[in-house]
C-alpha positions in Angstrom: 38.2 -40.1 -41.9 34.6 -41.3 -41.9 33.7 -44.7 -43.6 31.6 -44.5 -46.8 27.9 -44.3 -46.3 26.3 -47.9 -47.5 22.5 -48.7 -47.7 23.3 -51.2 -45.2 24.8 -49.3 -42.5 21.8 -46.2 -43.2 19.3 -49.1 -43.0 21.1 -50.5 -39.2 21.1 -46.8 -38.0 18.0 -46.1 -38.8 16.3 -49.6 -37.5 18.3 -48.3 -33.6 17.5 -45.0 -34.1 13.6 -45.2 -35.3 12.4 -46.8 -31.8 13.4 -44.4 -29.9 12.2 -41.2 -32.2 9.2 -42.9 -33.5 6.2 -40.6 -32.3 8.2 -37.5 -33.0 9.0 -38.8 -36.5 5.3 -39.8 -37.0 4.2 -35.5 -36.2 6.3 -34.3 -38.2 5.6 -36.5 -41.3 2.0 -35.7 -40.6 2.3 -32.1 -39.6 5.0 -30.4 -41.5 5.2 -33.2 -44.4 9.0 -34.1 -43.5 10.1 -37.5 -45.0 11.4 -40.0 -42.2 14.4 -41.7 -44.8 15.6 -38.0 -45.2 15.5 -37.5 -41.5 17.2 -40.6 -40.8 19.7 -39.9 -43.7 20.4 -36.4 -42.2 21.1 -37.7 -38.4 23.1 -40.3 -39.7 25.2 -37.8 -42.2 25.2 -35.2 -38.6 26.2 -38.4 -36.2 29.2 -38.8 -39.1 30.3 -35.1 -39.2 28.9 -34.9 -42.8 27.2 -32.6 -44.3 25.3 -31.6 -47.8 24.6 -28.1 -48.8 21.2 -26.2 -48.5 21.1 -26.6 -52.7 22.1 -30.4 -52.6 19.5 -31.0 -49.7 16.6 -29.4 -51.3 17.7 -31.3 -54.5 17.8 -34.8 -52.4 14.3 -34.2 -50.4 12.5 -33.6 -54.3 13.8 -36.3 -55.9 12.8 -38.1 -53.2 9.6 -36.8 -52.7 8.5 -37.6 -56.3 9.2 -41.4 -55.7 7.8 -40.9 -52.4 4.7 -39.8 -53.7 4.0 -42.1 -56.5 4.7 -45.2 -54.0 4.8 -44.6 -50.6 2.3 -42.5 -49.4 -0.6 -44.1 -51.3 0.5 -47.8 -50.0 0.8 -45.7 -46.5 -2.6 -44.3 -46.9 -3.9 -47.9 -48.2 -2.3 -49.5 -45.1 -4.0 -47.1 -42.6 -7.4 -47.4 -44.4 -7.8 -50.8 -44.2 -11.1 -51.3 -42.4 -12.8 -53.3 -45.3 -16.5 -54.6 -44.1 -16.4 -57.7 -46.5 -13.3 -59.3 -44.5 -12.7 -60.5 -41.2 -11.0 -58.9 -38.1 -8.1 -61.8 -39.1 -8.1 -60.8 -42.9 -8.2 -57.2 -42.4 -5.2 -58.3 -40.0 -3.5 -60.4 -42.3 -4.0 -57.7 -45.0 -2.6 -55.0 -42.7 0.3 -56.9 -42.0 0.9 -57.4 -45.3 0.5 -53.8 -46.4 3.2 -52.8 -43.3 5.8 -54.9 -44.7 5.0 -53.5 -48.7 5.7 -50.2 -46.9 9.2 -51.1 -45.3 10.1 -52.8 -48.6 9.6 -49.5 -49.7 11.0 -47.4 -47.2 14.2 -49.3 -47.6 14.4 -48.4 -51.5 13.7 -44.7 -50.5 17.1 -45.2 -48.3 19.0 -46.6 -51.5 17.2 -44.0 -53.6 18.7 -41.1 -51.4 22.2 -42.8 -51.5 21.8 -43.0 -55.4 21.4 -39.5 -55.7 23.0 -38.2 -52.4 25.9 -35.6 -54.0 29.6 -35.7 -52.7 29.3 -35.1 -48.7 31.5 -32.3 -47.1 33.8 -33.2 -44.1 32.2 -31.1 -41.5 29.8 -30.8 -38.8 26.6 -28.9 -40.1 23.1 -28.2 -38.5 21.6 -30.6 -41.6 18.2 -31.0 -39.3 17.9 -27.7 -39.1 18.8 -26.9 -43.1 15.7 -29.5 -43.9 13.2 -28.3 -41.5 13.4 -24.8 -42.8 12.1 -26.2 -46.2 8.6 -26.4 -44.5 6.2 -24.2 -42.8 6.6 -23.5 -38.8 4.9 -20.4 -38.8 4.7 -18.9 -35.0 7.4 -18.5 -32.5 6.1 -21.4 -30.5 6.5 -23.9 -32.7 10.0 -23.1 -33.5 10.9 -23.3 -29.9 9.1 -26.9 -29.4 10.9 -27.7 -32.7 14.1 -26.6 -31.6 13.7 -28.7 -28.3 12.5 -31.4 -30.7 15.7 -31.3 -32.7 17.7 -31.3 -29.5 16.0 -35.0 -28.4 16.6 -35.9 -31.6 20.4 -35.3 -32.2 20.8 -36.9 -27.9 19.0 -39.8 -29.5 21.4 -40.9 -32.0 24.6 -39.7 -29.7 23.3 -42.4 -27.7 23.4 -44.9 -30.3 27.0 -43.9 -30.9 28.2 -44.3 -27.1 26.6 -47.8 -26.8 27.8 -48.9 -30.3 31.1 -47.3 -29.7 
């Protein structure tokens, strides 16, 4: 039996897991729109042997998406339009910083957000990456084969957490 999914434990996967997925996290929120809590949430639910329904997913990533867009991607957008004539290289770098860690405050209440509203998880082992990324638009046969071998460095990324933390 699987221990109960806390904000803490999502929040300590996802802080060992990020590093190492980082860039391909990064394209997709900026290509396909993907939201990097849900991500995180969904490797962490696979790594578990959890899983959610396609229904129950698509119902998670919009309640989500409406917090997400009310607070999160305008302080993103904020953060990485910060070049401000009036202020110094040390301002504008103080001001930066102090944007980032508005955004990670944030980021962490998305994670409690999706564990508020996250429905009754099945015991089983589900494809949940591949459940979410079929919610957006991968149009040609390409991309679905560089994301498929995307997905694939994704899921040995957090097995790896699991044999060092094992």
């Amino acid at each position: 039996m699987s221990e109960a999914i806390t904000a803490d434990k999502l929040w300590h996967f996802s802080l060992q897991l990020y590093p190492q997925v980082k860039a391909l996290c990064l394209q997709w929120q900026d290509e396909l729109g993907v939201n990097v809590n849900l991500l995180l949430l969904l490797c962490y639910l696979e790594q578990q042997q959890l899983s959610l329904s396609a229904a129950q997913l698509q119902q998670l990533a919009a309640q989500l998406n409406n917090f997400s867009a009310q607070f999160t991607k305008p302080l993103r957008a904020l953060r990485k339009n910060t070049a401000v004539a009036a202020v110094t290289p040390a301002q504008q770098q103080a001001l930066k910083q102090a944007l980032l860690q508005a955004e990670l405050t944030l980021e962490q209440l998305e994670q409690q957000l999706l564990l508020q509203h996250c429905p009754p998880v099945m015991s089983q082992a589900t494809p949940l990456l591949e459940l979410y990324l079929a919610q957006f638009n991968t149009d040609s046969n390409a991309d679905s084969d560089t994301l498929a071998a995307q997905i694939i460095d994704l899921r040995q990324a957090y097995q790896r957490l699991n044999q060092h933390s094992g």
